[in-house]
NUTOR-458041 format. One record per residue (C-alpha): residue in one letter; x, y, z; residue number from 1. Coordinates in Angstrom, 1 decimal. Example, Ala and Ser with C-alpha at 12.3 -4.5 7.8 and 13.67 -1.06 7.14 Angstrom:
% residues 2
   type     east    north       up   seq
      A     12.3     -4.5      7.8     1
      S     13.7     -1.1      7.1     2
***
This chain:
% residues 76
   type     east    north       up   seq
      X      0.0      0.0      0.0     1
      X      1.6      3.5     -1.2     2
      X      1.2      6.5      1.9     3
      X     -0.9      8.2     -0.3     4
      X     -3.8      9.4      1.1     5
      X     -6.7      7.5     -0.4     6
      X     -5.8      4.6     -3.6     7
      X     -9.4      2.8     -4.3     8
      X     -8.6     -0.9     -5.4     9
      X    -11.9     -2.0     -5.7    10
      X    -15.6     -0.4     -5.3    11
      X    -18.3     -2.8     -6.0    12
      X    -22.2     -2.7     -6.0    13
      X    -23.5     -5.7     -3.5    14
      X    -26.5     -5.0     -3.4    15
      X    -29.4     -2.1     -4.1    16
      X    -31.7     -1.9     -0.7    17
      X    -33.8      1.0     -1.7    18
      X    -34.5      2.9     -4.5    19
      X    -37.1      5.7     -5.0    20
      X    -37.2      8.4     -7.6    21
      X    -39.7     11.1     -9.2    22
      X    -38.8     13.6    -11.6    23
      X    -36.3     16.0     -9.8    24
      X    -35.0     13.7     -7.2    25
      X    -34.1     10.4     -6.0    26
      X    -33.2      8.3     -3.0    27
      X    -31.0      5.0     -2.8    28
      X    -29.5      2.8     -0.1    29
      X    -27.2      0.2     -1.5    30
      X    -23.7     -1.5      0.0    31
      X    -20.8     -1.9     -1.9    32
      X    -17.7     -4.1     -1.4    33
      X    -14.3     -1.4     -1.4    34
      X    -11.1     -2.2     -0.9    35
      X     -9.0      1.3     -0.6    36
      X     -5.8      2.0      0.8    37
      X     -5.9      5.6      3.2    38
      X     -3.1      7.3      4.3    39
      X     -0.9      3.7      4.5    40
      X     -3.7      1.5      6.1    41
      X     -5.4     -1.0      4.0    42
      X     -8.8     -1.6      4.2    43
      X    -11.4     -4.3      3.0    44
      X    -15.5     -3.2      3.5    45
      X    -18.5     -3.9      3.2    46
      X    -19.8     -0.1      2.9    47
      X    -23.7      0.7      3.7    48
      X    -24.8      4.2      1.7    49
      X    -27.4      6.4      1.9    50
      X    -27.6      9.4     -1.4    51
      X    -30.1     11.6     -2.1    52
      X    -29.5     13.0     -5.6    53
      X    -31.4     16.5     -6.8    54
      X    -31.8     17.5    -10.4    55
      X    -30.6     21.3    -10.5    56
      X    -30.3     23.0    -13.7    57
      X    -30.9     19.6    -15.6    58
      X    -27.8     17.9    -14.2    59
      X    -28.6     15.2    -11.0    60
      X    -26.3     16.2     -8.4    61
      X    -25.4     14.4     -5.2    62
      X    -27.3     16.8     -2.3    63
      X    -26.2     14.4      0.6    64
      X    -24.4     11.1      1.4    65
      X    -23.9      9.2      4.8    66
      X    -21.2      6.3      4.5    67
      X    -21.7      3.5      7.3    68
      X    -17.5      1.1      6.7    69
      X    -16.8     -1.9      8.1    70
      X    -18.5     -5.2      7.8    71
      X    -22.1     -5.1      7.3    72
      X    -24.8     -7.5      7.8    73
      X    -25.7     -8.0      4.3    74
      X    -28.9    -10.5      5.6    75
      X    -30.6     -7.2      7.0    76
***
């Protein structure tokens, strides 16, 4: 692993928990599986998000994000 600060090896979708979507926005919950090196420590997750994406000017845009790391119970 290189001391750089963040070096993503791997970011993959596991599953999609929630999706819901209308015309100018839409919500998702999903978990990927990441493997990233940050700042010299290597790390392999399962990653829980949450992203609520707004469509401003025509262009979706990411209006907010929560990351839950570290293994997740991917039964629940």
């Amino acid at each position: 692993c290189i001391t750089t600060d963040l070096i993503i090896e791997l970011s993959e979708l596991v599953n999609i928990h929630r999706l819901e979507a209308n015309s100018d926005w839409w919500f998702s919950v999903f978990t990927l599986k990441e493997e990233f090196c940050y700042k010299g420590k290597q790390n392999n997750d399962f990653s829980s998000y949450s992203m609520i994406f707004k469509k401003i000017d025509l262009t979706w845009k990411i209006c907010w994000m929560q990351r839950s790391s570290g293994t997740t119970d991917l039964s629940t």
